[in-house]
SEGU-669768 format. One record per residue (C-alpha): x, y, z; residue number from 0. Coordinates in steps of 0.02 Angstrom, whole numbers, plus 50000, padded with zeros to 5 digits. Layout:
BEGIN
<u->X&v->Y&w->Z&num->NUM>;
...
//
This chain:
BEGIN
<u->54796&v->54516&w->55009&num->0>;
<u->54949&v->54517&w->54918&num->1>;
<u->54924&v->54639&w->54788&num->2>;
<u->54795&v->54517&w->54681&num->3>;
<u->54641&v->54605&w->54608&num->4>;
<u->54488&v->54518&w->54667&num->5>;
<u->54428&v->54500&w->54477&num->6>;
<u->54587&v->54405&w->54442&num->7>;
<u->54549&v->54258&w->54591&num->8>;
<u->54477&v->54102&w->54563&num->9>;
<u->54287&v->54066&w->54663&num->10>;
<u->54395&v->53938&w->54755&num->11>;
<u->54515&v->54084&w->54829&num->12>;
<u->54381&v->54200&w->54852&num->13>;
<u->54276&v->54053&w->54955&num->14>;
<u->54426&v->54032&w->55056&num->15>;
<u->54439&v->54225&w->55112&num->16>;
<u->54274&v->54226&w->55135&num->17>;
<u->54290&v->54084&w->55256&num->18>;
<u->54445&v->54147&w->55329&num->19>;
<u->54401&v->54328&w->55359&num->20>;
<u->54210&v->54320&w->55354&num->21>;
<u->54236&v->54441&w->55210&num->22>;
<u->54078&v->54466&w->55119&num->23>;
<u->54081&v->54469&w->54915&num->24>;
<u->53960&v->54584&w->54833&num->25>;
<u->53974&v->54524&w->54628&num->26>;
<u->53915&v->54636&w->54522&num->27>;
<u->53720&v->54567&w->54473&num->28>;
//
């Protein structure tokens, strides 16, 4: 990543790592 806090990116970003990488997003309840 470069240097961007997870809060601070959009769902659409986040969607795309996940797709990317596989990553998997644990939000906080």
């Amino acid at each position: 990543m470069s240097g961007k806090d997870p809060k601070d990116m959009t769902l659409e970003e986040l969607w795309e790592l996940i797709d990317k990488e596989g990553i998997q997003i644990h939000s906080p309840d």
